[in-house]
matplotlib code that plots the C-alpha trace (Angstrom):
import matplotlib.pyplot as plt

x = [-80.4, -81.1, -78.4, -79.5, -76.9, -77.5, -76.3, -73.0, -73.1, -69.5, -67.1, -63.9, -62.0, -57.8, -55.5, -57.3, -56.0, -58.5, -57.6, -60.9, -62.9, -66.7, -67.8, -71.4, -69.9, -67.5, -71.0, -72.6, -70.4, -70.0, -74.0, -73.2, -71.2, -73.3, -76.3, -78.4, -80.2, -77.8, -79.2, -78.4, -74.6, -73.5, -69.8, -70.0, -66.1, -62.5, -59.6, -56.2, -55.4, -59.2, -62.9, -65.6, -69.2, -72.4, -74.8, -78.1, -79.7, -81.1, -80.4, -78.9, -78.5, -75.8, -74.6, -74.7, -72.1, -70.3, -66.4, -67.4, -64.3, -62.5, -65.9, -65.5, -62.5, -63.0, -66.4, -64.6, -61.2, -63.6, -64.4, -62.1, -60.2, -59.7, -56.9, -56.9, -53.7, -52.3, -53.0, -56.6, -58.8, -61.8, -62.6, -65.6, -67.3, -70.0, -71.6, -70.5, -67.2, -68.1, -67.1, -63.3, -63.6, -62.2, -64.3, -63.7, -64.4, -67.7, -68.7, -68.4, -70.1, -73.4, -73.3, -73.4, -75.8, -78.2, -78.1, -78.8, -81.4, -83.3, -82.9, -84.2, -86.9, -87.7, -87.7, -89.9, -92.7, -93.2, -93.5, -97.1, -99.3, -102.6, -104.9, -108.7, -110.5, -113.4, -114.3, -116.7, -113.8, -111.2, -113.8, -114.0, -118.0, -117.1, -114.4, -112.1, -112.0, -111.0, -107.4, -106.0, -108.0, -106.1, -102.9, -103.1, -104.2, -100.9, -98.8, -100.2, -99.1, -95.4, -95.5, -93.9, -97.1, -97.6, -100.4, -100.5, -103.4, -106.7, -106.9, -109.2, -112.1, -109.7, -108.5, -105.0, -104.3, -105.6, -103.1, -100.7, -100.5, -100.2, -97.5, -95.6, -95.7, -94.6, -91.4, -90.9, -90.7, -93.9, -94.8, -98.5, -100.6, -104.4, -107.3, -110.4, -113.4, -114.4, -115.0, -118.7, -120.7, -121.3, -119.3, -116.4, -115.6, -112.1, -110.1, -110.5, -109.7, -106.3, -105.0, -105.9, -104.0, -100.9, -102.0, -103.9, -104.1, -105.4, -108.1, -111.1, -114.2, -117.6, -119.4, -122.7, -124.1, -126.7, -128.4, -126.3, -127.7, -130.2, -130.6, -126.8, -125.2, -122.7, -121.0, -122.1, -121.6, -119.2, -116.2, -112.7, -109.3, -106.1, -103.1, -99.7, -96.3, -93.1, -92.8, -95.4, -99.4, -102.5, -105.6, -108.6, -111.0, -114.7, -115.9, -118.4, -116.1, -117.7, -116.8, -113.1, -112.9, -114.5, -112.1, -108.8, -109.9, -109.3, -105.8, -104.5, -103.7, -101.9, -100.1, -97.9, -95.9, -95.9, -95.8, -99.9, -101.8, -104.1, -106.5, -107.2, -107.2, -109.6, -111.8, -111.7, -112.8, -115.0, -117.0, -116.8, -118.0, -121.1, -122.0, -122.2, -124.0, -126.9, -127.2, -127.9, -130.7, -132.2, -132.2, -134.2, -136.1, -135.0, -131.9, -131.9, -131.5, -129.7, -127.0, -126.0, -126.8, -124.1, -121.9, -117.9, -118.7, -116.3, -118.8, -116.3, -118.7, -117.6, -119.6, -120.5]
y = [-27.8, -26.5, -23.5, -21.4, -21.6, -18.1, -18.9, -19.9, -23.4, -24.0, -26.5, -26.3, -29.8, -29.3, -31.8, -34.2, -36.1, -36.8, -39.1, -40.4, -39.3, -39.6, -36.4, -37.2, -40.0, -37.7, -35.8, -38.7, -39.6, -36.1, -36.3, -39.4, -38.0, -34.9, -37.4, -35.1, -36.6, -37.1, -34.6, -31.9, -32.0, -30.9, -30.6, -27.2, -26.0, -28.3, -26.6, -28.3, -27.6, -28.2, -29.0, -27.0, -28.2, -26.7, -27.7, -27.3, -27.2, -23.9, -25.5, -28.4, -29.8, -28.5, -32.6, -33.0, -30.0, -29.8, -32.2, -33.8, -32.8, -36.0, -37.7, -36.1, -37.1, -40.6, -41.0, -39.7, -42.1, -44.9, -43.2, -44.8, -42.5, -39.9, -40.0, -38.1, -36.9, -36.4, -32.7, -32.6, -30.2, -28.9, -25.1, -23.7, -20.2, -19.4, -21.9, -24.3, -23.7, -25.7, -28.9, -28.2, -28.0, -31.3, -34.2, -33.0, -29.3, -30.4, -32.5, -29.6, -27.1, -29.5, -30.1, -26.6, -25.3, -27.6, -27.0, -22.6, -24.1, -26.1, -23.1, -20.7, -22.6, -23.1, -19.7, -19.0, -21.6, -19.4, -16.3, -15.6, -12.5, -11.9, -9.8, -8.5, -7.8, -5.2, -1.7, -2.0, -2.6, 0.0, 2.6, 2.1, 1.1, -1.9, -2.6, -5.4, -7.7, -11.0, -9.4, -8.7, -12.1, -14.1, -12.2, -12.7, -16.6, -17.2, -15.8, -17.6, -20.8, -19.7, -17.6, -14.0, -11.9, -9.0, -7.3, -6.9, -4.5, -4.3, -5.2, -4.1, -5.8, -6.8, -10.6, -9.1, -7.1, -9.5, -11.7, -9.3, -8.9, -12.7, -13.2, -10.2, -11.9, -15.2, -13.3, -11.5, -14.9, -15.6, -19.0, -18.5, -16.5, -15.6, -13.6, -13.0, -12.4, -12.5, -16.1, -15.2, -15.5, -12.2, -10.0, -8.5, -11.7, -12.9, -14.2, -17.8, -16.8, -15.0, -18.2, -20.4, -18.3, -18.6, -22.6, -24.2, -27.1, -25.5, -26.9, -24.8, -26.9, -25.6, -24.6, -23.8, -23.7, -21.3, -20.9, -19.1, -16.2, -15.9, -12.7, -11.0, -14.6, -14.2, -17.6, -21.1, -20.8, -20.3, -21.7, -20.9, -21.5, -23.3, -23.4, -24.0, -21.9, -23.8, -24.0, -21.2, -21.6, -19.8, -19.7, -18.0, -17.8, -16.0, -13.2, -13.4, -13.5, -16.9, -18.4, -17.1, -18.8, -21.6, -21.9, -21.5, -24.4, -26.7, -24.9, -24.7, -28.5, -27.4, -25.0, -27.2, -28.8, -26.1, -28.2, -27.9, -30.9, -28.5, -30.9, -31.6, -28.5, -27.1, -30.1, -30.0, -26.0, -26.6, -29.2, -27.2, -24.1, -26.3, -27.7, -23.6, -22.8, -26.2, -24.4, -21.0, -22.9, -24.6, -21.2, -19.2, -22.2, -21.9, -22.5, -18.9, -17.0, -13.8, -15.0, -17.6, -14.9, -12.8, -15.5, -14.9, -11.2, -9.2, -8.6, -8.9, -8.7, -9.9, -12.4, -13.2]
z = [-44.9, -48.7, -49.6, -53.1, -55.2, -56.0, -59.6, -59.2, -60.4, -62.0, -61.3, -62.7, -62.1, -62.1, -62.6, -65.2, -67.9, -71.2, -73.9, -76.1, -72.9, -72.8, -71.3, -70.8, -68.4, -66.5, -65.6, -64.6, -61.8, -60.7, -60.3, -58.4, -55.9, -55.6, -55.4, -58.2, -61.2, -64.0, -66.0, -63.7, -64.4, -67.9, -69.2, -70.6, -71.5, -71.9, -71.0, -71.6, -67.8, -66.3, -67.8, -66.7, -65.6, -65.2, -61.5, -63.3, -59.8, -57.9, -54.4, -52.7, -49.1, -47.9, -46.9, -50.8, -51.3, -48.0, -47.9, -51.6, -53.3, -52.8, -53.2, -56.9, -58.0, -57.1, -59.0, -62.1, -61.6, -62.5, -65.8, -69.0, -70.6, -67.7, -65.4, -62.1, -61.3, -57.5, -57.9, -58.9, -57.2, -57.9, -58.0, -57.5, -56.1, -53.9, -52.0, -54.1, -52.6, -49.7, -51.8, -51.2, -46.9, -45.9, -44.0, -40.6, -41.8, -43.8, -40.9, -38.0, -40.4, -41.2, -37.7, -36.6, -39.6, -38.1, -34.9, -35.9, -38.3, -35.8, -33.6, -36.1, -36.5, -32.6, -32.7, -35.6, -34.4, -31.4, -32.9, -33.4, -35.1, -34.8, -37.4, -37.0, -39.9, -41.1, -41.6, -38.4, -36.3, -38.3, -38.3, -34.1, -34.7, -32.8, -30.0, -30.9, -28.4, -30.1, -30.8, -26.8, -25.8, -28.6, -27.7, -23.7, -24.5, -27.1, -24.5, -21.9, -24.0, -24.6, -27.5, -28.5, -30.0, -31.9, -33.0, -36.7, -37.0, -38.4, -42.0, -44.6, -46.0, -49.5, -50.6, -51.7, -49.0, -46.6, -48.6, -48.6, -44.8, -44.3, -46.9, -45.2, -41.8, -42.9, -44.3, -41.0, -39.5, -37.8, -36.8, -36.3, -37.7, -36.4, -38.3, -37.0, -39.4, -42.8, -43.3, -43.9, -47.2, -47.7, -50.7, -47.8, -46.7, -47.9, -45.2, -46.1, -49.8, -48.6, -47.2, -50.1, -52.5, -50.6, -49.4, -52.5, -50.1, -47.1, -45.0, -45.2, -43.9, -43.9, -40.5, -42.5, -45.9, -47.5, -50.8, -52.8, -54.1, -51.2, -48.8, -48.8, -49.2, -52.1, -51.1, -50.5, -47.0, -43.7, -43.5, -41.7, -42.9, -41.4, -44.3, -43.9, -45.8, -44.9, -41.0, -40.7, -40.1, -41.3, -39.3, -40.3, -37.4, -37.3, -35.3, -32.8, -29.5, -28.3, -31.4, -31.3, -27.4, -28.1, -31.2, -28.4, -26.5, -29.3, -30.4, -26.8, -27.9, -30.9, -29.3, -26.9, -29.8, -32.5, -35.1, -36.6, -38.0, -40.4, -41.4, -37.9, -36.2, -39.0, -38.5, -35.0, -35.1, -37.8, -35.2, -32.0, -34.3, -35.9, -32.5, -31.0, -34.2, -33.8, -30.3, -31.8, -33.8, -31.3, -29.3, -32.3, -33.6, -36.8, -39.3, -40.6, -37.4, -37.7, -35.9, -38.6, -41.5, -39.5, -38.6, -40.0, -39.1, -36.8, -34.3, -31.8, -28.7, -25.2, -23.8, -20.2]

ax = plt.figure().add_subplot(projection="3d")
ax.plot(x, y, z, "-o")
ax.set_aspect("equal")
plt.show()
């Protein structure tokens, strides 16, 4: 489990005796013991009673910190020149301060963080939030229905949901919201709409500034420029922050259900592939829309130009 240091990265070492000592060795073996990069230890102060050093690290596992006191010591016995006496200890505040618990301590402690860690995290992967987007659904011009069928489908498959509201037509607040529910601790978290082409579409965009990486595969492609299409296309989103997952679906109602029948598979573990839950979406979503063409017989139908919209319609 990685602890911040929270700045307090001193260790004063007790009980040492120097004579022609290389310092730049002394920090080397306390890297070694702490398992760091050499470079991250520096001797910064010698005191005739103690020398001081400097953890230039942000965070560490706590099993890197945790019991390493006598770990310490013995790494810098092997160093010429410096003698550990019978009363070295090593000093240190903050969580740093874990280093002086003994093995049995350090041991019970790792065990026990772990075990509220995986816990937390259990607990955080079933946690879900669900968005709508649009100013036709805000403005009551269309009745949300996507939202309660998400919610009553996510509960159905074990998780805690809350509605997070309807959220403007805006990439940073859209953005905004997301980021705010991953700090609340939300596992998974749903929006419906705006993954169109057309110049209010931004859900997609959200997620890939907080997920550079995320998978956003295309459902259909346009001429850009043509008619209101501002974008190359449709496409839906599924990033990833730490333990928590972003998925931006569309939103015509059929489109959203056919969307739960592939995450209902997702669901059961918690743990999200998101390459392959977006391409498995992205396919289902392609298939509905072929269907739509064959219906209108032809590949601009109204239904695609309107497709990533928050229609929200039931469907029969």
């Amino acid at each position: 489990m990685q602890l911040n240091l929270l700045e307090k990265t001193e260790l004063r070492i007790f009980g040492l005796v120097l004579d022609n000592t290389n310092l730049s060795l002394a920090a080397e073996k306390v890297a070694e013991a702490l398992a760091i990069p050499p470079a991250s230890v520096l001797v910064v102060d010698v005191r005739p009673d103690h020398i001081c050093l400097d953890i230039l690290e942000k965070s560490l596992d706590m099993s890197q910190i945790a019991g390493k006191e006598q770990a310490i010591l013995a790494k810098l016995a092997t160093v010429p020149g410096l003698t550990v006496t019978a009363d070295a200890y090593v000093d240190s505040s903050g969580i740093m301060g874990l280093i002086a618990f003994d093995e049995q301590q350090a041991s019970e402690l790792i065990a026990r963080t772990e075990q509220l860690a995986t816990e937390i995290e259990q607990a955080v992967l079933r946690r879900a939030i669900v968005f709508a987007t649009g100013f036709e659904v805000k403005e009551r011009m269309i009745e949300d229905t996507n939202s309660p069928y998400l919610m009553r489908f996510l509960t159905e498959q074990g998780y805690n949901v809350e509605f997070g509201g309807i959220l403007d037509d805006d990439a940073v607040v859209i953005k905004r919201k997301i980021e705010d529910a991953i700090d609340r601790g939300f596992g998974l978290i749903i929006t419906t709409g705006g993954v169109g082409a057309e110049d209010k579409d931004f859900s997609v965009e959200a997620t890939t500034a907080i997920d550079p990486a995320a998978a956003t595969p295309w459902i259909v492609k346009f001429q850009q420029g043509s008619g209101r299409h501002v974008k190359a296309g449709v496409r839906i989103g599924v990033g990833q922050c730490g333990i928590a997952t972003i998925i931006n679906l569309p939103g015509p109602h059929d489109e959203v259900v056919a969307s739960s029948a592939v995450l209902r598979r997702y669901c059961r573990t918690g743990r999200i592939d998101k390459v392959a839950l977006a391409e498995e979406i992205a396919q289902i979503l392609r298939q509905k829309l072929s269907g739509k063409h064959w219906q209108h017989h032809t590949h601009q139908t109204s239904g695609e130009e309107d497709h990533g919209k928050n229609h929200h319609r039931t469907t029969s």
